[in-house]
MIMIMI-180960 format. One record per residue (C-alpha): x, y, z. Coordinates in steps of 0.1 Angstrom, whole numbers, always signed. Layout:
MIMIMI-180960
+-------+-------+-------+
!     x !     y !     z !
+-------+-------+-------+
!     X !     Y !     Z !
...
+-------+-------+-------+
This chain:
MIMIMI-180960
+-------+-------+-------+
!     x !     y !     z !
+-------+-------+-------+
!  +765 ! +1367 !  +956 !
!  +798 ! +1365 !  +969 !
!  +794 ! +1389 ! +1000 !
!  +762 ! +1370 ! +1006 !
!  +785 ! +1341 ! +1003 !
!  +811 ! +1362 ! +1027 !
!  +784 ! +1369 ! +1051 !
!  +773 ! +1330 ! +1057 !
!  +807 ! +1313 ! +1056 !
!  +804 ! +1305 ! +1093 !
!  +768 ! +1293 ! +1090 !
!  +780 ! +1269 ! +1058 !
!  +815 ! +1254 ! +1081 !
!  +790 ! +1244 ! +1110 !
!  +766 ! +1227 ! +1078 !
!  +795 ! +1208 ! +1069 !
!  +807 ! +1201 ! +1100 !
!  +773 ! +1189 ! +1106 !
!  +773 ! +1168 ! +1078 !
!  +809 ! +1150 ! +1088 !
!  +795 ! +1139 ! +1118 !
!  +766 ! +1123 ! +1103 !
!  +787 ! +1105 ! +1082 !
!  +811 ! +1099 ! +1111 !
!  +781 ! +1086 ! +1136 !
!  +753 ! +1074 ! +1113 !
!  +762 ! +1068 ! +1076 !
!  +798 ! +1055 ! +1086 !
!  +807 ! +1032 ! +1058 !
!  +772 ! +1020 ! +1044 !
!  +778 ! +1036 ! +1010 !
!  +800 ! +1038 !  +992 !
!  +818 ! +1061 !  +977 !
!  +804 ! +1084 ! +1011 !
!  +826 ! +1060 ! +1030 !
!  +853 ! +1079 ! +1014 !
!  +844 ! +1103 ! +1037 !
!  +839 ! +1084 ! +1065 !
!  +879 ! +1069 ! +1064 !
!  +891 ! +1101 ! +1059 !
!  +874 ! +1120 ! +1093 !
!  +883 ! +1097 ! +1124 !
!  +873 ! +1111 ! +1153 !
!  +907 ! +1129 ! +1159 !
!  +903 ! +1150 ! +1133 !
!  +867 ! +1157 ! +1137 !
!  +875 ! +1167 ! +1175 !
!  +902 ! +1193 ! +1157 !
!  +883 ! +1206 ! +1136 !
!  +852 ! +1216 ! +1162 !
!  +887 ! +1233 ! +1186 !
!  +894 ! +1255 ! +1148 !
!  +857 ! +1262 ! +1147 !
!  +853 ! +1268 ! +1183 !
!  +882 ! +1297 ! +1180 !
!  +867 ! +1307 ! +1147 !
!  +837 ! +1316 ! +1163 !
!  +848 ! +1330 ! +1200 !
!  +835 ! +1362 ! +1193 !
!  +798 ! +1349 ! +1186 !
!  +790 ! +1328 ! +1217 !
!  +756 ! +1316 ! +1206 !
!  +783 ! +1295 ! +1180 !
!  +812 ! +1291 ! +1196 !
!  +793 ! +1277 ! +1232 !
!  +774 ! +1252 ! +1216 !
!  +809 ! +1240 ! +1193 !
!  +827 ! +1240 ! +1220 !
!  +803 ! +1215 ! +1239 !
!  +802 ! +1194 ! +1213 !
!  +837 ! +1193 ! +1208 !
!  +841 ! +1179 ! +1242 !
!  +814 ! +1156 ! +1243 !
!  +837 ! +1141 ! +1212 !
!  +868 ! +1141 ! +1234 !
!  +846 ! +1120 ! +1264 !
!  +835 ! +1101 ! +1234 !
!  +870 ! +1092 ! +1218 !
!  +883 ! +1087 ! +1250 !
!  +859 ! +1064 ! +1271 !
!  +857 ! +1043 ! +1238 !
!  +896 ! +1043 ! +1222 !
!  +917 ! +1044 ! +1258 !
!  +919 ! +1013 ! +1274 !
!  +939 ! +1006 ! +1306 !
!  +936 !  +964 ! +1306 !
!  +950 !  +950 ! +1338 !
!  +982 !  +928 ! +1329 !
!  +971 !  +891 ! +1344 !
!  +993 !  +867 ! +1346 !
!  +981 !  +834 ! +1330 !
! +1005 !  +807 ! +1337 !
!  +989 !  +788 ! +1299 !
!  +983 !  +818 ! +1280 !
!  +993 !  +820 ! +1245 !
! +1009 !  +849 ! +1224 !
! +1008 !  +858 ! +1188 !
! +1030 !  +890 ! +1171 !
! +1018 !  +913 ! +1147 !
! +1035 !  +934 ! +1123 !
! +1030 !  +954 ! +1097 !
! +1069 !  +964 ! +1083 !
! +1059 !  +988 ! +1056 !
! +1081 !  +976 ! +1036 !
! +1115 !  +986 ! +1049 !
! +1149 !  +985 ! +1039 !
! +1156 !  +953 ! +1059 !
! +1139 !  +931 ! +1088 !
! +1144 !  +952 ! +1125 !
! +1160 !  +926 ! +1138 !
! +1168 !  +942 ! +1176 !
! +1135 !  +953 ! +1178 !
! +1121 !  +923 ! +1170 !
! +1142 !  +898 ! +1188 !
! +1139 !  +922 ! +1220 !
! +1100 !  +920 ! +1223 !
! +1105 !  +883 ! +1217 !
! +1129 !  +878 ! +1242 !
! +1102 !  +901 ! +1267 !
! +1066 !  +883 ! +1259 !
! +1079 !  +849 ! +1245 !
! +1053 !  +851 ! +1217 !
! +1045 !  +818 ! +1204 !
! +1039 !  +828 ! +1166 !
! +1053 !  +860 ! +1148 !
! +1034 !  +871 ! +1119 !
! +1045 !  +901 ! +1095 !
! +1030 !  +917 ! +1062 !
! +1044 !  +943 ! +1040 !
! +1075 !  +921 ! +1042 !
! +1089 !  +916 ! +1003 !
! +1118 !  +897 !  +994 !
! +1142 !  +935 !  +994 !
! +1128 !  +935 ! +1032 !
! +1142 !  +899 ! +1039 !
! +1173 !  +903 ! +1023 !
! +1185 !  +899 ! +1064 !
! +1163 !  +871 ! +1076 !
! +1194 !  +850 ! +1077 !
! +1198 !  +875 ! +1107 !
! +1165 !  +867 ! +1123 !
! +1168 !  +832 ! +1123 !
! +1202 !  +834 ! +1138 !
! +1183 !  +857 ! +1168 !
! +1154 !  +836 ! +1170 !
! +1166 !  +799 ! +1167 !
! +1139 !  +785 ! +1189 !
! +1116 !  +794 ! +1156 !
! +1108 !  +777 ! +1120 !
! +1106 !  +805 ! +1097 !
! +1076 !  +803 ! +1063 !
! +1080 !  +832 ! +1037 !
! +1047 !  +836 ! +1020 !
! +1032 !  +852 !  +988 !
! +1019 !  +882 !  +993 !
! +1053 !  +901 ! +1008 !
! +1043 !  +882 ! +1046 !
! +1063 !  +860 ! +1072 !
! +1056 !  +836 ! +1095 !
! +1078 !  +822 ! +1126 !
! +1066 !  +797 ! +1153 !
! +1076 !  +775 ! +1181 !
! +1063 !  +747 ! +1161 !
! +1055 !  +737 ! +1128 !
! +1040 !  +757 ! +1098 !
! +1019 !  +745 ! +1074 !
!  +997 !  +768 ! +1046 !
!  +967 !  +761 ! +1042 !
!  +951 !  +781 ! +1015 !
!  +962 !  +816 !  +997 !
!  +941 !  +843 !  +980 !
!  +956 !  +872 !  +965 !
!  +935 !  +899 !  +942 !
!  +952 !  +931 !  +932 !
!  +945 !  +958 !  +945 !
!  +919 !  +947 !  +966 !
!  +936 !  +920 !  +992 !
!  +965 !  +894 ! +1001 !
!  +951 !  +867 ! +1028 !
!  +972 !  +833 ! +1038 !
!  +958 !  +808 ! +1060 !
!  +982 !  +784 ! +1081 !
!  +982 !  +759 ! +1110 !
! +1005 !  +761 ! +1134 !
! +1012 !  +729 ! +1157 !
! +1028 !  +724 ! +1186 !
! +1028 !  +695 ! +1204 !
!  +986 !  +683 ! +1207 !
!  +980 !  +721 ! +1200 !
!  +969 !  +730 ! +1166 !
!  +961 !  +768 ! +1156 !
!  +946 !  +778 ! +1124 !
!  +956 !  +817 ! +1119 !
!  +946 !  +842 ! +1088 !
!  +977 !  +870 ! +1083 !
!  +960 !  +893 ! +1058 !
!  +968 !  +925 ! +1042 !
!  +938 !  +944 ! +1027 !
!  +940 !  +975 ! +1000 !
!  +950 ! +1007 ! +1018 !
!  +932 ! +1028 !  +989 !
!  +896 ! +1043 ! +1000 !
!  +887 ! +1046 !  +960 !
!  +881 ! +1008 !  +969 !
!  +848 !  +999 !  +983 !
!  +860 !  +978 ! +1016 !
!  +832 !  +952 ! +1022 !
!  +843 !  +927 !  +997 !
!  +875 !  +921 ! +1008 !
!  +866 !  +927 ! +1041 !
!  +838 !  +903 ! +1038 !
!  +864 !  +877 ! +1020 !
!  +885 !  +874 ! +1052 !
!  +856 !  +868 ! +1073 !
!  +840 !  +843 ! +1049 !
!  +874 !  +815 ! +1048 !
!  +874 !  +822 ! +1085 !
!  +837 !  +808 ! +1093 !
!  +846 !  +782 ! +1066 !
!  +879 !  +769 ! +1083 !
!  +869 !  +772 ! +1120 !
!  +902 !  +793 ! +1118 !
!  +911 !  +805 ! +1155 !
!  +928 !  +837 ! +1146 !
!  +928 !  +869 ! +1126 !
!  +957 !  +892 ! +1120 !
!  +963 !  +918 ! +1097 !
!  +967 !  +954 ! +1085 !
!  +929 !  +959 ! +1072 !
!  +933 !  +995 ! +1063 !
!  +899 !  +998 ! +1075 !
!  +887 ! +1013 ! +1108 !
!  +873 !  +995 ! +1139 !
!  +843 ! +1016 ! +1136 !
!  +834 ! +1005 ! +1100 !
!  +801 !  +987 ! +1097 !
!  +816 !  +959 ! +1077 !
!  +830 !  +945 ! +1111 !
!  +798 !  +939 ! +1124 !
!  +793 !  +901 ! +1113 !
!  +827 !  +895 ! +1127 !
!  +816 !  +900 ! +1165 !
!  +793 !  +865 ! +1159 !
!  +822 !  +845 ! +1157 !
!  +852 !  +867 ! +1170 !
!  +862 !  +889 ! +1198 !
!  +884 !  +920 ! +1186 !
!  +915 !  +927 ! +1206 !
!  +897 !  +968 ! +1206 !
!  +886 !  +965 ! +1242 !
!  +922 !  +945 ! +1256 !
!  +945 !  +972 ! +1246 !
!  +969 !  +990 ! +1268 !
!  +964 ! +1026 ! +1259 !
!  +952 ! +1042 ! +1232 !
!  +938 ! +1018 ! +1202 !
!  +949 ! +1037 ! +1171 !
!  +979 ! +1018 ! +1152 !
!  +989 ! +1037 ! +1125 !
! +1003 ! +1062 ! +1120 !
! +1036 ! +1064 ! +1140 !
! +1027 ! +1072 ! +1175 !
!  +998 ! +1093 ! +1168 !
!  +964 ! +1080 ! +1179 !
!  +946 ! +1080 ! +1148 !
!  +937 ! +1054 ! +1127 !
!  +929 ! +1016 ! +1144 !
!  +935 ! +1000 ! +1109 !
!  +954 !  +970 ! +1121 !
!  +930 !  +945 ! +1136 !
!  +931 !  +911 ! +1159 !
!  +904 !  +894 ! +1158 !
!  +900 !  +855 ! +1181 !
!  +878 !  +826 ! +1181 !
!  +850 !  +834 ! +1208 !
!  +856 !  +795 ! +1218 !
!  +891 !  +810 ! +1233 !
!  +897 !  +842 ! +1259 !
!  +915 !  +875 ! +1246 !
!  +937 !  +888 ! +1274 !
!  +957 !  +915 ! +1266 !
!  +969 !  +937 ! +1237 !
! +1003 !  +947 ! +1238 !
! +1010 !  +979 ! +1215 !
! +1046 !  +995 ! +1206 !
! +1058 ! +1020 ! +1182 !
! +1093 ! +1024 ! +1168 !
! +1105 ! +1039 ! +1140 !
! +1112 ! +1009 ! +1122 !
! +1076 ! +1011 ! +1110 !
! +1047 ! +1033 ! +1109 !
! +1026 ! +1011 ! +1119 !
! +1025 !  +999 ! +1157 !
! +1040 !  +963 ! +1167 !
! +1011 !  +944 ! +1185 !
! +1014 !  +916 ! +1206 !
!  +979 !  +900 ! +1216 !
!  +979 !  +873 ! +1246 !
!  +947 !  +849 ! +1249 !
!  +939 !  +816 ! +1265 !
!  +932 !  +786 ! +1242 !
!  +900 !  +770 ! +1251 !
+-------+-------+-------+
């Protein structure tokens, strides 16, 4: 049995293989707890795994022709749909929103923060994973950003505008998600946003909550969606969102993965906008003030 076993090991890696890419193209996250699976193989890893299999097998070419060719139809595939090079356009009424998740640092990065302020002029800053021990220097923030009204909310976030704050409705359910709903006006502009932080564990089935955001949205005509969804762009669940929203996926400057530090892997961190306004650009920068990338989106309101 077990040199039987020896003798078919390569045949059983290219089964299973197989089988990740099913899940990875086809079952996705349908099922659940499959979708397990599906979180846990982005198509990074898959492409790493088929360059480990491919030198596995360079001594058989009948397997390791036909692995590597597939491995680089996944590297044309992960690059013609996760690289973007979006055109900056200047747009002289153009609207910007910053979103961060801080992981729950030490203390607020204030230079990093008030130096991409100072660069895109964002008109609302938005921040999750940001407890009370993270805003122990806000006092700090406010003295860097005095052109902004400050709104700490449940559910470790933070809001800053050029205008005024107002929350509009708050759901929290352990372990599952955190979602606040506010209106920022300005002037005769008013801008309903949703800042929500969704459960990063994958022993959670992810349409529920997912499903929760989407449903106050439609029910609030709410303009805007941010938030660290620890769920990827490719996950079924998203599909009722394109009805009503554009995703910031196809405006981003470079590759769309936003977690973790600097490595393109997991697009977990999601912008979604009212189709009745026009996404622009996604702005996308990684320091090491969190593992999770800074994004600033620029749209037109409509």
């Amino acid at each position: 049995m077990h040199l039987k076993l020896k003798q078919h090991y390569k045949a059983y890696l290219l089964v299973g293989y197989a089988f990740l890419l099913l899940i990875h193209f086809i079952a996705k996250d349908h099922v659940f707890p499959l979708s397990i699976v599906f979180y846990a193989f982005p198509l990074p890893i898959l492409i790493v795994i088929g360059l480990c299999l491919t030198g596995l097998f360079f001594r058989r070419l009948s397997y390791a022709l036909p692995t590597l060719a597939l491995t680089v139809l996944l590297v044309i595939i992960w690059k013609t749909n996760y690289y973007f090079s979006t055109e900056k356009v200047y747009r002289q009424n153009s609207s910007k929103v910053l979103f961060w998740n801080l992981a729950k640092r030490a203390q607020l990065p204030v230079d990093q923060i008030s130096d991409k302020v100072k660069t895109h002029q964002p008109e609302i800053l938005s921040f999750v994973e940001a407890p009370h021990t993270t805003l122990k220097n806000l006092d700090d923030l406010k003295l860097a950003l005095p052109n902004y009204n400050f709104k700490t909310l449940k559910g470790a976030m933070l809001v800053a505008a050029k205008g005024d704050i107002e929350l509009l409705k708050h759901e929290y359910k352990d372990d599952s998600h955190k979602i606040n709903m506010v209106q920022i006006s300005n002037n005769s502009k008013h801008l309903k946003i949703i800042i929500t932080d969704l459960t990063a564990s994958v022993f959670i089935n992810k349409k529920q909550p997912v499903n929760i955001v989407l449903g106050i949205a439609k029910a609030n005509a709410v303009d805007f969606i941010a938030g660290d969804f620890n769920t990827p762009y490719e996950s079924v669940f998203f599909k009722e969102y394109k009805t009503n929203y554009n995703s910031f996926h196809n405006y981003n400057n470079g590759f769309t993965a936003t977690w973790p530090l600097g490595i393109p892997l997991f697009e977990i961190d999601h912008i979604w906008i009212s189709k009745q306004h026009e996404p622009i650009r996604l702005n996308k920068y990684y320091n090491d003030a969190s593992d999770h990338a800074l994004l600033i989106s620029e749209f037109e309101i409509h």
